[in-house]
C-alpha positions in Angstrom: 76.7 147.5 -116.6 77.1 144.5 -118.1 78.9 141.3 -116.6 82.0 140.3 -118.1 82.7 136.3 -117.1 79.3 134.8 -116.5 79.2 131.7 -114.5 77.9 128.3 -116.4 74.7 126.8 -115.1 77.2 123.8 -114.3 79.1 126.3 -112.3 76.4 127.8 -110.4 75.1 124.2 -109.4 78.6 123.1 -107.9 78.3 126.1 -106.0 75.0 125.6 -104.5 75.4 122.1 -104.2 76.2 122.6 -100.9 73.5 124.3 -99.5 70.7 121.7 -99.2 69.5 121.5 -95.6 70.2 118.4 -93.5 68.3 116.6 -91.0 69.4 116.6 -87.2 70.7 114.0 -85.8 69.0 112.2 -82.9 70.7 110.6 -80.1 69.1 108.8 -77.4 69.0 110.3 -73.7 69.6 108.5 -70.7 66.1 108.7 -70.1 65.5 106.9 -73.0 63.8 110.3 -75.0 65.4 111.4 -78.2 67.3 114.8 -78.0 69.1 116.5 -80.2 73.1 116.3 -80.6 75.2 118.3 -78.0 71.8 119.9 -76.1 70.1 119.4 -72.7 67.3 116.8 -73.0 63.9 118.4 -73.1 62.4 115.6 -70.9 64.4 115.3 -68.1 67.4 118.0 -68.4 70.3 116.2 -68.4 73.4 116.9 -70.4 76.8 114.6 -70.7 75.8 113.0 -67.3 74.5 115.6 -65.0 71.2 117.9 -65.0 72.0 121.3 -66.1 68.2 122.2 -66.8 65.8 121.8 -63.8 62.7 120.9 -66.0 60.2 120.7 -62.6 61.0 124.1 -60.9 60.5 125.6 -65.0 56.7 123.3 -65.2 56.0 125.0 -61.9 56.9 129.2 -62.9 55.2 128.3 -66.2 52.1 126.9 -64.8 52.1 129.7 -62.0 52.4 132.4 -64.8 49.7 131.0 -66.3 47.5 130.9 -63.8 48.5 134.7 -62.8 47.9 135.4 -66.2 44.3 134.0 -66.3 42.9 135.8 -62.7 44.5 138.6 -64.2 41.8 138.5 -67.5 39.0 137.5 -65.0 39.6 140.7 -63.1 40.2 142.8 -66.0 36.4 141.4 -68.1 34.9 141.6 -64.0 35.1 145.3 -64.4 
């Protein structure tokens, strides 16, 4: 099948001119770390004001896993 109205290189490039990536915009947190626009901090968890992510109960269930995780490998190369 062949293709009646071919686009123009000039064409094609208009079209796809809008497609380049762009970088994300930084704002500064109340904690004074850089987050990303319209997210929860990373660093402390706060949002517009108020902490919606509790980023010290999350260390603590990561580091538990962890460390359940590990005696778990010790037992299993122990036998």
């Amino acid at each position: 099948m062949v293709v009646r109205m071919r686009h123009t290189r000039a064409h094609t490039a208009n079209r796809r001119s809008h497609h380049a990536l762009k970088a994300q915009t930084l704002g500064k947190c109340e904690c004074g770390a850089m987050r990303v626009s319209h997210r929860a901090c990373p660093a402390c968890g706060r949002y517009r004001g108020r902490v919606v992510v509790d980023v010290a109960a999350k260390a603590q269930a990561k580091a538990a896993k962890k460390s359940k995780v590990e005696k778990a490998q010790k037992e299993a190369v122990q036998k």
